[in-house]
Structures are given as structure tokens and as C-alpha cells.
N, C-alpha and C positions, 0 to 999 in steps of 0.2 A: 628864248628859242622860238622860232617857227614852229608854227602846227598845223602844216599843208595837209590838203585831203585829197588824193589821185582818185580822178575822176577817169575812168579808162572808157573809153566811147571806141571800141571796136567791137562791142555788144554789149547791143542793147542802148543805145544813146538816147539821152534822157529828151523828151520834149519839152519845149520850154519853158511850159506851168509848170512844170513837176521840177523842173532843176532849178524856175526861181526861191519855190518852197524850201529843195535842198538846202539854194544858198543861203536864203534865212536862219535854218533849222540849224547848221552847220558852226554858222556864226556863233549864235546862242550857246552851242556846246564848246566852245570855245577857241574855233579852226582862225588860224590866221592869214589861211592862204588856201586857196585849190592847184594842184595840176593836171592839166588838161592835156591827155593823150589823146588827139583829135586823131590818130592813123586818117582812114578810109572819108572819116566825117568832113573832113577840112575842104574849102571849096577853090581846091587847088584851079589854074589856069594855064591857059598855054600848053605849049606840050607835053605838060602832065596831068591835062585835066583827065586826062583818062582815071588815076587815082584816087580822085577825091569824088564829093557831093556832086558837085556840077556833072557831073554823068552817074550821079546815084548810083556810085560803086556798093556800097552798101547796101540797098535797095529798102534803106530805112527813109529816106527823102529828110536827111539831116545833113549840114547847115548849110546854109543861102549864108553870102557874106555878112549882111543884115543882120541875121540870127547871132553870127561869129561877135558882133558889136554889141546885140544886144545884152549877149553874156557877160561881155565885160564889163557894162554897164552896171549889170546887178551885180555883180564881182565887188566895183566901184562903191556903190551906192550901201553894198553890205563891210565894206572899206577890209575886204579880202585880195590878199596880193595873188596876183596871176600869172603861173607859170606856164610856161606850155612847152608840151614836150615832143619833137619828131626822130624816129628811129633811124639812124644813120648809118648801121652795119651789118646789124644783128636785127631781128623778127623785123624784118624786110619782105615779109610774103605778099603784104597787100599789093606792093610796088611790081615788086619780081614775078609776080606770077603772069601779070599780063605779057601779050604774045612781043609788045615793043621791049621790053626791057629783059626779058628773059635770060639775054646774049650774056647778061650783064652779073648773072647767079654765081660764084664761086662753087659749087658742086650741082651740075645737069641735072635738071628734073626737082631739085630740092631749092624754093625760091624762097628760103628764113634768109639766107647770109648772102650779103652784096660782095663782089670780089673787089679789094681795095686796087687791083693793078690795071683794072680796065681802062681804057682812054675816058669815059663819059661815067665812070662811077664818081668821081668827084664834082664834076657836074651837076648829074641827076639830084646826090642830095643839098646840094649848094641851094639850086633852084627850088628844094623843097623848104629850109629852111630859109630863106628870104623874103619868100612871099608868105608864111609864118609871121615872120619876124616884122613883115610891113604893115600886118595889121595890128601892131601893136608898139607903136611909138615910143612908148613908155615904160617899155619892159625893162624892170633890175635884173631878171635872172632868164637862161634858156634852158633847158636839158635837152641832148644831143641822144639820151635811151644808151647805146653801145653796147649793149648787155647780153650774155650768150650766145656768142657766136662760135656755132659748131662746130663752124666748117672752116677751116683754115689749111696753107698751103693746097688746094686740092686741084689748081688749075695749074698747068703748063707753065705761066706765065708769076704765078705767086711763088711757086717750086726754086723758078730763078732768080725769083728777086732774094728768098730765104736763101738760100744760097749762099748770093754773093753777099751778105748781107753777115758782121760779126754778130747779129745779135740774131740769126737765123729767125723764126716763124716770126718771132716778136715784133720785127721791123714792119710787118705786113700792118697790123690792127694799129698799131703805136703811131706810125707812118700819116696813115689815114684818119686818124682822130686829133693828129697835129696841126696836119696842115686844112682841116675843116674848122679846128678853132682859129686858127691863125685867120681865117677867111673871115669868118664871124667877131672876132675881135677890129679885125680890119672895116667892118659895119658898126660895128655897135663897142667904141672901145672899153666901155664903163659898164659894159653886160659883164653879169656873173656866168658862167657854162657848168652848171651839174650835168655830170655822167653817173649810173649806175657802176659799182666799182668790181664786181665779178673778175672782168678780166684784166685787170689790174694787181689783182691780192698774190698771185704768185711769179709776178716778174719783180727781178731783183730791185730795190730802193735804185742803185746805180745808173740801171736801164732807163727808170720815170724821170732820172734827172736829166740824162743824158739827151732826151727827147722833150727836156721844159714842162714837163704836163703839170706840174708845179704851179709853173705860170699862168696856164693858160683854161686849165678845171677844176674844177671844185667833186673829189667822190660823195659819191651816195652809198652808205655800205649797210646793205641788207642783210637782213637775215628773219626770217617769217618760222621760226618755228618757238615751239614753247617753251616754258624755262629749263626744264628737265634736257633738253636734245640742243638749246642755245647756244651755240662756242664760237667767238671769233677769237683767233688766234690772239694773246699779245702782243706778240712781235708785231703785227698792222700798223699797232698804234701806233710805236716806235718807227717803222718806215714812213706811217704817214704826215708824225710829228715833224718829222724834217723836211718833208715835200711841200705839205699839201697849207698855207695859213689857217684854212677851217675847213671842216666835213659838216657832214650831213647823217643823220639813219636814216634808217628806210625797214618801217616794221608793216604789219599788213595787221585788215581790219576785215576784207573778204577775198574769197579766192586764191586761198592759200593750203585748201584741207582737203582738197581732193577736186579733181579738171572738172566733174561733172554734178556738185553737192551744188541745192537747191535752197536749202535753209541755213543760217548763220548756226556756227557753233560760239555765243559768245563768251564761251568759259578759255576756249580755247585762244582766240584773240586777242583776248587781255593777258593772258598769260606769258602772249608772243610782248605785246606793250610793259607787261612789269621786267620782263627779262631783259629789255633795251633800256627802261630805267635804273634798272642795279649797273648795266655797261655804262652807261652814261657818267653815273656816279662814281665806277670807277675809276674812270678815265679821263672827266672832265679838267684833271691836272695838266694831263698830257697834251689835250687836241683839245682846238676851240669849235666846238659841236653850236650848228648855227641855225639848225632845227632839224625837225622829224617831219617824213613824209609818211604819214597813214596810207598804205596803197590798200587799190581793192581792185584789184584784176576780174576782168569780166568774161573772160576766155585766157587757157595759160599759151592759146598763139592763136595765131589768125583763123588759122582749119579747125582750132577744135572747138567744141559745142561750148556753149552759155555755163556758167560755173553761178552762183547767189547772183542774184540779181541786185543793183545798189537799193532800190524799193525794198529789199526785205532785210537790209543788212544797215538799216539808218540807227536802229537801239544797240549795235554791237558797237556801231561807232561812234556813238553819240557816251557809251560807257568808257572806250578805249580813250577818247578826248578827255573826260571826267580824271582819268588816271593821271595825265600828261598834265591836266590843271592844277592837281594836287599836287607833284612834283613841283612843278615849278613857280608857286606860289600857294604858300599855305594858306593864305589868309582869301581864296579864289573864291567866288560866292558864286555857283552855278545860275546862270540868268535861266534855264530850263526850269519850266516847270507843271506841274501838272495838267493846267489847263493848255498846253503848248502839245496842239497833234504831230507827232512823229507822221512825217511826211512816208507813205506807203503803209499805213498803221493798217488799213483794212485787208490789205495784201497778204501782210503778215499771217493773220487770223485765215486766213484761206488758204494759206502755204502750208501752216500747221495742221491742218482739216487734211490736206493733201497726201503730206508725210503718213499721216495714220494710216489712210486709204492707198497706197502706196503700199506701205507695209504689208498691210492684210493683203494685199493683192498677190505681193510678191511669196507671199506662206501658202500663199492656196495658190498658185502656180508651183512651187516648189514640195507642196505637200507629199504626205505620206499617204494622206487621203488620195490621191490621183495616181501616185504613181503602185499603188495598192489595188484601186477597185476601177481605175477608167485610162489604164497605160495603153499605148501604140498598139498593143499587140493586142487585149482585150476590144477594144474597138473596132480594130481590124479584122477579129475572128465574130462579132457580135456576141462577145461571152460576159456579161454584166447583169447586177442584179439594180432593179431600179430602187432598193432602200437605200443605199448608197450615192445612189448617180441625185437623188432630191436632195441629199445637204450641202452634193456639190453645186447642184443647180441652183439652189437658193440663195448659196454664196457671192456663187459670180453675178444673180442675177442685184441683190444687193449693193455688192461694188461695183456694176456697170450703173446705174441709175445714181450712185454717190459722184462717179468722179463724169460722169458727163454733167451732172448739176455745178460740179466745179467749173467743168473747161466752159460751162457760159459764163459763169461769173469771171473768170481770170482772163476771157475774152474780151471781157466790158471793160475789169481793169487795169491789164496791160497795154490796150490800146489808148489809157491815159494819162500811160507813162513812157511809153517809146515807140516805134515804129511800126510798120504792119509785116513786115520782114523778119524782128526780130518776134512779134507775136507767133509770128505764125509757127516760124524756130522751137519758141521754147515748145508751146502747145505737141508741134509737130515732135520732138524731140521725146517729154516727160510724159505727155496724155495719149495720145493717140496712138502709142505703141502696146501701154498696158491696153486700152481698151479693146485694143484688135486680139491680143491672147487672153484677153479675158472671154471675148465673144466668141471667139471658137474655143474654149470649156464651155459655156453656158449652152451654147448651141448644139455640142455632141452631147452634154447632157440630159437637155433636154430633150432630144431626139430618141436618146437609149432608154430616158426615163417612162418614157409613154408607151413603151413594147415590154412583153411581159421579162420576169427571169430566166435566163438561156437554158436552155437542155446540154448543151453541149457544144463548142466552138465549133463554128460554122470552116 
């Protein structure tokens, strides 16, 4: 089996010391593959360079086609298969939001889901996946993404095709995913096509045959939670047995425990990896299972904020691949080893420093101490006694000098490990928000603390 590692670069995209490291590091723990979610990073051309690098959509100054080669390179050279992956229906925002392609949204104002009935939506991602697809000669496999799409029937024109259509909504995504492989086979006849299989699992077996998707894609069928909450249906396998000659999992390693956690949970991740091991084992009668993609989502969509950064999440994955080796060869002799730096190791150790001071931050902003002896109203009437207002003062004056000693240091080492866009992001995001309501507690504190205890509200 495959042991790809989804590398998702719509934040926070790695620079290219730190992703050589990865790829090294990666190898070692036993990855047989990456997939590269380039969204916004890719140095699309023509009339769409607006989407990509070559107009530094991202505003991370990530990749020059150059860079695009040089990946593969070390991809190459660490003799990891390269998949790469462009979104084709669903989490379409980088694309859709711009003013040119807007027209082209299945529900107004909301630019996740491409509408499959447009004249130039088959177009647009044809031209996406092509020039993909050109720098990479050599490709065995593509993935086309297709995965949650919210929005369905919601235009005029998708309304009438459902419609007239026996297989009403279904013909819409089905429709559009057929004749985009058809297109891509028509390039590339000896390409494999993975799709994530979401919207696939509850149209009937009849329907996916009736539309060939059989023939022409290979699912990915996810499922990111622990073993206690894990369930794919049985029947899948059964519809899939018959469709599909092999599938794929798709377990997660980060960015799966909540849209905006900072630190890896790695108890919880492996728990996600042993839960798709016992499936596996179930079911490898049934379905010929042709690997696992370890995803590690860096945003759960294009608008929302940064989620574990791959820098802090390299020993949750490097454990969850450990898993996947013992399964699938007992006799596996891990090449990692101690003298071998976990690629982000220092990061780590400052993320953890971070969590503490975080916490504390967030108990003495939420305190009983504050909302006790220095609330709205006491402030407002000057009614406080300064024994009190000095351990709040000391508090915050403590956690302001902690985590701005942080944000210098995770300023030094986030800018060498990805962009000054996405630094600025996270900083801007996780730092610079406590620090602002830390500083106004420290400052009304210390303000109240220096005037004597009140007589009576003012």
C-alpha cells in the first residue's frame, strides 16, 4: 500500500529549505508518496494567472515554475511518488472569489462551489488542470479534490437541468466529474484520477455505473475522526466492490480537531490511523485498498484562519506513519532515529511555551479575579481597591513580557519556514490579539493601582 502525505499549501506553504528537510524526514518515516495541494501556490498562466503565484495570490511569494521542478526533484531524488491535486467543484474559493470568475459561483456571493451548467465552468477547470498536468510528464496519478460541495441546484439554470434530468440533483456533480475525466483521460490515457468520495457515498451503486465513474476514478474515502466516533457504513464497500477495481483511505495527521488548534493532538491522530487499520483489515477481502493518504489540512477552506502548522505537526506524523509500517510489514525497521532532527523540532518547544502562556492568559482574562475586583462598572465609577488591582497587575504584566519574548522568536522562526503573509497571519491571528487585551488589563491596573482605595463610586 501507499503511504502519501497531503501536503496542503493554501497555508502557510512550505519554503523550500524546510520542505527539502520534510521531504527527507518523511521518507525516513516511511511515506511513499506526497500530495500536493498547490490551490493559490501554483504558477498558473494565461488567463488565470490571476489565481495562482505569478500574481502572488497568496501573498506568500510561493512557487516560480522553477520552484514547481524543483520539488519534484527532491520528490525524485527521495524516490517519493507525486501526486498533485486541483479542486474542480467544490472549495473553489481561491478561483471564484476573483471579480473575473465570480459569474461563474453556483450560489451569489458564496465562491466554495463552481456551478457545473455554466458555458466556461468546464473550461476554466480543464485549463486548470492541464497546465498541472504539463508540468508533470510523468505523472501515474491526478486527484480532481470534488469534495463538498454545498451548493447544489441553486441556479436557474442547474434547477432545469435537475429537472429534466431522471436522476434529478445527481446529474449536476456526476455530469461534471464525467466529462472532466473523460477530458483528462483523453490527455493522459494511463493516468490514475483519485477523487475524494464524500459525494459519492449516498447516490445509488446504479447511478455511479450509469455514469462509468468506475472507469474513469479511483475514491478516496475519508474519514478523520477517532476510533470511538469512526463508522463507514458496510454497504460502501459492497457498492464499491462492484464499481470501483481499487480505492484509497484518506485518514488525517493534522487539521482535523478543531478549524483553529495551534498544537498537534497526537494521541488523537493515531487513534484516527489505528481506526482505518482495523477497516482495512476488515475489508481488505472485499476492496483492493491501493494506499492511505495521511492528509494534514492547513485551513478547513480558503477564508478560514491557519489550523497546526505542518512545522509542528511533523512527530504526530512521523508516529501515525510508524503505525501504517507496522501494519503493513512486521518485520519494518524504522530508518528514524534519534540522532535524526525532526524537521520544525524548535518550533515545537515554543508552541508548547505558547499553549501555557495562552492559557494563563486566557484564566486571567476570564477570571473571577476581574470580573470580582476590576469589572466595567467598577472602573467606570473609579470604585477599586489597589491590593487587588497589583496581582492583576503583575499577572498581565508577567504574560505580556512572556509572549512578546515569544512572537520575536516565532518571528525569526516562521519566516524560515514559510511566507511573510502567512507569518504575519498566524502572529496576527494567535499573538497580537491576546497581547492587545492583555494590555488593556495591565494598563487599567495599573492606572487604578497607583490612586489610593475609593471612598465611594464616583
Amino acid at each position: 500500500m501507499h503511504k502519501i502525505v497531503h501536503l496542503d499549501l493554501k497555508g502557510a506553504p512550505l519554503k523550500l529549505s524546510f520542505l527539502e528537510q520534510v521531504l527527507k524526514y518523511i521518507k525516513k518515516c516511511g511515506a511513499t508518496g506526497i500530495l500536493i495541494e498547490w490551490e493559490d501556490s501554483f504558477p498558473y498562466r494565461g488567463e488565470i494567472v490571476d489565481i495562482g503565484s505569478n500574481a502572488d495570490a497568496s501573498g506568500d511569494g510561493m512557487y516560480s515554475i522553477e520552484e514547481v521542478m524543483y520539488i519534484f526533484q527532491c520528490a525524485k531524488e527521495n524516490q517519493l511518488e507525486v501526486i498533485q491535486l486541483v479542486q474542480t467543484i467544490g472549495h473553489m474559493e481561491f478561483v471564484l472569489k476573483h471579480p473575473v470568475f465570480r459569474k461563474l459561483q453556483e450560489k451569489p456571493r458564496t465562491p466554495a462551489v463552481l456551478c457545473p451548467s455554466q458555458q466556461n465552468s468546464q473550461s476554466l477547470v480543464r485549463a486548470m488542470v492541464q497546465q498541472v498536468l504539463n508540468v508533470q510528464p510523468d505523472a501515474k496519478y491526478f486527484h480532481i479534490g470534488a469534495d463538498e460541495v454545498w451548493h447544489t441546484a441553486v441556479c436557474i439554470q442547474c434547477q432545469y437541468r435537475a429537472v429534466s434530468s431522471k436522476f434529478g440533483k445527481l446529474c449536476l456533480y456526476l455530469e461534471h466529474i464525467r466529462d472532466l475525466a473523460i477530458f483528462i483521460k483523453q490527455l493522459r490515457p494511463e493516468l490514475t484520477i483519485l477523487l475524494w468520495d464524500d459525494m459519492l457515498r449516498s447516490t445509488p451503486a446504479e447511478v455511479l455505473q450509469y455514469y462509468k465513474l468506475g472507469e474513469l476514478v479511483r475514491p478516496v474515502v475519508w474519514d478523520y475522526n477517532i476510533k470511538p466516533h469512526f463508522h463507514i457504513n458496510p454497504q460502501l464497500w459492497e457498492n464499491y466492490k462492484t464499481l470501483f477495481p481499487t480505492v484509497w483511505a484518506g485518514s488525517a495527521f493534522k487539521g482535523a480537531n478543531g478549524s483553529c488548534k495551534v498544537y498537534t493532538n497526537e494521541e488523537r491522530y493515531m487513534s484516527n490511523q489505528e481506526a482505518w487499520i482495523d477497516e482495512v483489515k476488515k475489508n481488505s477481502h472485499k476492496v483492493d485498498f491501493v494506499g492511505v493518504i495521511l492528509t494534514g489540512w492547513s485551513r478547513y477552506d480558503h477564508f478560514a484562519t491557519l489550523c497546526e502548522l505542518l512545522a509542528v505537526s511533523m512527530g504526530c506524523l512521523r508516529e501515525c506513519l510508524r503505525l501504517w509500517n507496522k501494519f503493513l510489514d512486521t518485520n519494518y525497521s524504522n530508518e528514524v532515529n534519534e540522532a535524526d532532527v525532526t524537521p520544525g523540532q524548535e518550533l515545537v518547544q515554543h508552541m508548547q511555551c505558547y499553549e501555557m502562556f495562552r492559557e494563563r492568559s486566557e484564566k486571567l482574562i476570564q477570571s473571577d479575579l476581574l470580573a470580582t475586583w476590576m469589572n466595567p462598572w467598577q472602573v467606570e465609577h473609579g470604585y477599586t481597591c489597589p491590593a487587588q488591582l497589583e496581582i492583576i497587575a503583575n499577572e498581565s504584566v508577567m504574560l505580556i513580557r512572556q509572549l512578546t519574548a515569544l512572537r520575536e522568536i516565532f518571528v525569526r522562526q516562521l519566516a524560515a519556514i514559510t511566507g511573510s503573509r502567512s507569518t504575519k497571519e498566524w502572529l496576527g491571528t494567535f499573538i497580537t490579539p491576546l497581547l492587545n487585551k492583555l494590555t488593556d488589563i495591565q494598563d487599567v491596573a495599573i492606572t487604578r493601582y497607583n490612586l489610593d482605595a475609593s471612598v465611594r463610586p464616583i
